[in-house]
Structures are given as C-alpha cells and as structure tokens.
C-alpha positions as CSV (number, residue, x, y, z in Angstrom):
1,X,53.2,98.3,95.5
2,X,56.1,95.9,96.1
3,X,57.6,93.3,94.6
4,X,59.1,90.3,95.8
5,X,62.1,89.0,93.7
6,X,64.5,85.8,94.2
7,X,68.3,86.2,93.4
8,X,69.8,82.5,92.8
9,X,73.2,83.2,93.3
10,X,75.7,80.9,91.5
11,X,79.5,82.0,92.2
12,X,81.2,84.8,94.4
13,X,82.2,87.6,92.4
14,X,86.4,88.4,92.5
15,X,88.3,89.4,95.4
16,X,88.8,92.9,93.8
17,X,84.8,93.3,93.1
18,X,84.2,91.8,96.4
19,X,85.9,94.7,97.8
20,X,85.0,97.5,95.8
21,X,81.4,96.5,94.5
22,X,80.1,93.9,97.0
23,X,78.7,90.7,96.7
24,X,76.3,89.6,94.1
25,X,73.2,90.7,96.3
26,X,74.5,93.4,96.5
27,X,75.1,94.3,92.9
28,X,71.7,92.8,91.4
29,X,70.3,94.9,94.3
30,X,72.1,98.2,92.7
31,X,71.0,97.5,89.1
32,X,67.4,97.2,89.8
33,X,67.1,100.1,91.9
34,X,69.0,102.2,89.5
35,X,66.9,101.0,86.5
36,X,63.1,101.2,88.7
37,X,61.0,103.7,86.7
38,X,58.6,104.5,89.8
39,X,60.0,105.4,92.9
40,X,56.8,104.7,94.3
41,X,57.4,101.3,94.0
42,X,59.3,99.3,96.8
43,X,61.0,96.2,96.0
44,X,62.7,93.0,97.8
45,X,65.8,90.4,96.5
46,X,66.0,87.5,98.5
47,X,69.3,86.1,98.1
48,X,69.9,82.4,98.2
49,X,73.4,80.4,97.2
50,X,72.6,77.7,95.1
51,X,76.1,77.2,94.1
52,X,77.6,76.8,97.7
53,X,75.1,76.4,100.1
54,X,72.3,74.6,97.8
55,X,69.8,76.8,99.5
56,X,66.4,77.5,98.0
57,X,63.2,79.2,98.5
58,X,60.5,77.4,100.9
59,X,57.4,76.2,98.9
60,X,55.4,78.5,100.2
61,X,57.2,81.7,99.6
62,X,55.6,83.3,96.6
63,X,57.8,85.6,94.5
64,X,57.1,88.1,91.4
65,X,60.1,86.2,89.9
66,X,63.5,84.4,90.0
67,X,66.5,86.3,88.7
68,X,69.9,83.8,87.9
69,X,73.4,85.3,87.9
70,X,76.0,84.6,86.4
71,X,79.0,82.2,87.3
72,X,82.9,81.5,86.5
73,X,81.5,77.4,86.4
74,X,79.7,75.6,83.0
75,X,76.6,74.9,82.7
76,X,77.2,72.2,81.4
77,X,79.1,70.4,84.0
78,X,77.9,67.3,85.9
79,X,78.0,68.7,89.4
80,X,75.3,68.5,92.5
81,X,74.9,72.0,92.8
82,X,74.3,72.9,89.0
83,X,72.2,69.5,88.5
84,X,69.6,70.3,91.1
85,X,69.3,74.2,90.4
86,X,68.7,73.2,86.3
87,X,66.1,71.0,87.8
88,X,64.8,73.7,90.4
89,X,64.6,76.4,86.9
90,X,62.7,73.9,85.1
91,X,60.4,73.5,88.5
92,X,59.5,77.3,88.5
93,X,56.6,77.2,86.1
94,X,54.1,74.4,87.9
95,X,55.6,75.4,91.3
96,X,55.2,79.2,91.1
97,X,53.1,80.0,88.0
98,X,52.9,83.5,88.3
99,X,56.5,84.1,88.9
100,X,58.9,85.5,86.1
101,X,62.3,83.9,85.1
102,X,65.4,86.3,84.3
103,X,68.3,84.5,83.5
104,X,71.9,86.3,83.6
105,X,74.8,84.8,81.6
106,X,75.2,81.5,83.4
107,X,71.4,81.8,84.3
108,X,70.6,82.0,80.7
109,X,72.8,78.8,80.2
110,X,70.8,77.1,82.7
111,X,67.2,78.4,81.6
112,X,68.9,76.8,78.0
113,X,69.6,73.3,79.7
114,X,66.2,73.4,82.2
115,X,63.6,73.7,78.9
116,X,64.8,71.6,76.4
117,X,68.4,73.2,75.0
118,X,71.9,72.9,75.8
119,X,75.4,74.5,76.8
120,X,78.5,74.1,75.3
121,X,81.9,75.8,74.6
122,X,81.7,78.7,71.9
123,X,85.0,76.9,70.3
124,X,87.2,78.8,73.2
125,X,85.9,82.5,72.2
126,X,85.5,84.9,74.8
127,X,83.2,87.3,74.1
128,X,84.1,90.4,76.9
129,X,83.1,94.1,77.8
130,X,80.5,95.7,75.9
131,X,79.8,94.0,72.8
132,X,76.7,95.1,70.4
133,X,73.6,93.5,70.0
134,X,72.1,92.9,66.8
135,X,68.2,92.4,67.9
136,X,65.5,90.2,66.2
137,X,62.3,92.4,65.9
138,X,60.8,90.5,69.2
139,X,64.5,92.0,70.7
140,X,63.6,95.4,69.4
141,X,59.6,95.0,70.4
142,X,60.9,94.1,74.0
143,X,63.6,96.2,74.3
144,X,62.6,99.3,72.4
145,X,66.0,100.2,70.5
146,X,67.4,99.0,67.6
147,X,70.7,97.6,69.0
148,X,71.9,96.5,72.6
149,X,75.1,97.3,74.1
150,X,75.6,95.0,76.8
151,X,78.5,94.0,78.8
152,X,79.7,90.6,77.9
153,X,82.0,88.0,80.3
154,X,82.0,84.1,78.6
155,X,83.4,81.2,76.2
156,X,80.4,79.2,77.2
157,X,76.9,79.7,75.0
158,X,73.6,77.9,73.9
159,X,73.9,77.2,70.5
160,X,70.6,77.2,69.8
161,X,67.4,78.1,71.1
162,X,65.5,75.9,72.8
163,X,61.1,74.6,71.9
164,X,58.8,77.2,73.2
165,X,61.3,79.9,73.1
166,X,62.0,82.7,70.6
167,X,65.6,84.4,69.9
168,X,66.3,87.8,70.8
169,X,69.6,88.5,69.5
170,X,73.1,87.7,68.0
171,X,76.4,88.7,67.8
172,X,79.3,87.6,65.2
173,X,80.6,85.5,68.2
174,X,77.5,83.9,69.8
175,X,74.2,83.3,68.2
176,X,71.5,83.0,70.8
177,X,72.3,86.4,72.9
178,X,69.0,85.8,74.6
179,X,65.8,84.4,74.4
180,X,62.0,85.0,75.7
181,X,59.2,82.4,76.1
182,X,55.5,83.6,76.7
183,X,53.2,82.7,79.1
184,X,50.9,81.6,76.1
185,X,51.6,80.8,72.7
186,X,48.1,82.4,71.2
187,X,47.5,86.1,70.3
188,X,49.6,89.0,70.6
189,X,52.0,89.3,73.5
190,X,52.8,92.6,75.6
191,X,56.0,92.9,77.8
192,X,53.7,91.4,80.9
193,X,53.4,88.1,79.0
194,X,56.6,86.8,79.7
195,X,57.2,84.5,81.6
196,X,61.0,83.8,80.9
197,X,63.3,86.4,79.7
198,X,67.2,85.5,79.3
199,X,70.1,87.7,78.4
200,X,74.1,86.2,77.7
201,X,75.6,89.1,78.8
202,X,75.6,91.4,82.1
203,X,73.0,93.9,82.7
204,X,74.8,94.3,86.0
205,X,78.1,95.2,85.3
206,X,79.9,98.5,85.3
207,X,82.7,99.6,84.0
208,X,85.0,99.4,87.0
209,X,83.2,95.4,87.5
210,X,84.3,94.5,84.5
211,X,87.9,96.4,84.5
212,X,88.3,94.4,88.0
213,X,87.9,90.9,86.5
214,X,89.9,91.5,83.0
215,X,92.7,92.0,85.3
216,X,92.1,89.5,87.5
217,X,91.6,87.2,84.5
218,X,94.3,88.6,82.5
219,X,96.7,87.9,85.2
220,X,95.9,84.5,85.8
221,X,95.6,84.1,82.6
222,X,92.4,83.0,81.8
223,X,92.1,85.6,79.0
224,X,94.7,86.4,77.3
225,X,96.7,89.6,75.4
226,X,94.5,89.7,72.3
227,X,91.2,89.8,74.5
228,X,92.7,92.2,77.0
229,X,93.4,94.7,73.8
230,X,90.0,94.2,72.3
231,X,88.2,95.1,75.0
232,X,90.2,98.4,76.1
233,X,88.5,99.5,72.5
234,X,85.1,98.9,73.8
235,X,85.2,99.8,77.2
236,X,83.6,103.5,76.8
237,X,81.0,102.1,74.6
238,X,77.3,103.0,76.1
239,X,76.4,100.5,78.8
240,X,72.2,99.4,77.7
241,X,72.4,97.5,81.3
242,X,70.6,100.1,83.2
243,X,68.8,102.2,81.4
244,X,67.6,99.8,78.4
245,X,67.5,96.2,80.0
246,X,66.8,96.4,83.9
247,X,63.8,99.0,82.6
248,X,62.6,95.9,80.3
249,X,62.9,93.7,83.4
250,X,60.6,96.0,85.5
251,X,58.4,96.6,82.3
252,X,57.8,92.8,82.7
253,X,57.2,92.8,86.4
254,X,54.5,95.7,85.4
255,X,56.0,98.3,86.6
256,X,56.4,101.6,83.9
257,X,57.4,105.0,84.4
258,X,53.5,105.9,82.8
C-alpha cells in the first residue's frame, strides 16, 4: 500500500533549523515516517510552496490528503499568496473528495478562515514549547489519551470554531486548539471519517527545532524574557507529536499498527 500525501508549504523554517533539521519537506517527511505504525506501508509528500512560489497540485493529481504547515506570516493578512491558498483549502472538498485535510498551526488558521471561521491575534500571547492539552471527549475519542502535550509556536489563533466543525481542545491561552469535521454529519464516526483534522500546535517539532527558534526569536526579539523563561520549564515535558498525533494522522489515512 502507498499513500500519496501533499505538503503545502507556507514559510522557510530559520536559518539555524535550515541547517541542522532541513527544510519543511524534510521535517513533515521525518514525522510521518517516525509515527507510521506499518512498515509495510510506503508513503509519498509532494512538496509545493504556496507561500513563495504559489505552486499547486495539477487537477489531475489525486492525493490521500493535503497536510498545511505552519508559517511566521498571519492568516489573517491580505496578501496574494495567503488569499489564493485559503481559497485552494476551501477548493479541496469538491476538487478532491476523497482527500484528507491536516492543518498545522498556520494551516489550522487557514482551514479556520477557508470554512466559515476566522484568525486573529490571541491579545499578543504567545503560547510556545510544549504546552498541555485539555481534550474534548471527540479529542480523547480521536486521540486516545486523556491529555495532549504538544509543542506550541504562536500569538495568532481562531477564536472560535467554525459551522460543520467540532472542538478538540483548549488550553488557558487559546481556546480552539484544534478542530475535526466529518465527512458526514449522520451516525457514528470512526477515525476514517474525517475529512479535516486541525491541530494549533506542532506535531513536527523537536526539541532541538523549537530550542533553535526561541533563540532566534529571543534574539531578535520577537519573544521576549518572560516567554524565554517559561518555556525552559516545559521544554523536557513529553512530546505527543510522534507517537500520539502523527499515529492519529495515519489512523485517519487507514493505516493502524492491527
């Protein structure tokens, strides 16, 4: 079995991760082959810059589903490049029907604005490292724990969540922490009924990622002192990215260690 997955990539990570970790490809590439429960199972990421380039998929390319990253931009900013890929997200269901949606940070601000929600600034509070999750009970259904540790990198969120979709989690920070829409609205839904699955935080990032861009960010500063000190409490918390969320997303794509 393979599956065929498309990475819209939205920013180039720092100069530091660039170095040490690669590019974004090359990250989302790491996290779902470390979280793939059958090794038996081959898989392709087709990267395409949306942010830079503008470069998307051909219309008759099918994929198993369309993963977002993350991104230092807003959602919510009137620019070209973010305009057309919100209207590209909201595309995916009539263009590619049987094709999942897994937003990432930015990509989950951009799933919020392409069905119906929107982005805004959290009042100019970051929310960074790993930060826990309190889950909904369609969070723990999905998931299959009773709280997600997940690395966090924003001051952007969706307030809200938006028609068709249900909340997964919240923090004390940021209320919608992710969000899942089904395929169909009747019966009783299994992890293969998703269609759209978004997360605000980072399955992707490490440790060492997110060490590399708190000092980049602390530096210039972006982020200051009090956030720098906050997160050196967190930062040997237990990373869910892995071994909880990129399982969930291959759960969804039907693929299961059973």
């Amino acid at each position: 079995m393979t599956k065929s997955l498309a990475l819209l990539i939205c920013d180039t990570p720092t100069s530091a991760v660039l170095s040490s970790h690669g590019d974004y490809h090359r990250i989302f590439s790491a996290l779902l082959a470390s979280s793939l429960p059958d090794t038996s199972v081959e898989f392709t990421l087709d990267p395409y810059d949306v942010a830079k380039k503008q470069e998307y998929p051909l219309e008759d390319k099918e994929y198993d589903a369309f993963m977002i990253t993350g991104s230092a931009a807003s959602a919510y900013e009137n620019l070209e490049w973010i305009n057309k890929l919100i209207a590209f997200v909201a595309s995916i269901p009539d263009k590619y029907p049987k094709a999942k949606i897994f937003g990432i940070c930015f990509g989950h601000q951009i799933v919020g604005r392409a069905f119906g929600g929107e982005c805004v600034p959290n009042g100019g509070r970051w929310e960074v490292g790993i930060t826990e999750v309190d889950l909904t009970d369609s969070g723990r259904d999905i998931f299959g724990v009773q709280k997600l540790n997940i690395h966090q990198m924003h001051r952007d969120h969706v307030p809200a969540v938006p028609p068709g979709f249900t909340l997964l989690g919240s923090t004390q920070v940021t209320y919608n922490q992710g969000m899942v829409q089904y395929a169909s609205d009747e019966g009783s839904h299994g992890l293969t009924d998703i269609r759209i699955i978004t997360v605000q935080g980072h399955p992707e990032f490490t440790k060492p990622i997110v060490n590399a861009i708190v000092e980049a960010r602390s530096k210039n500063g972006v982020i200051g002192e009090s956030v720098v000190e906050d997160y050196r409490k967190r930062e040997d918390w237990r990373n869910d990215g892995v071994s909880v969320i990129g399982q969930a997303f291959w759960k969804i794509l039907g693929v299961d260690s059973g």
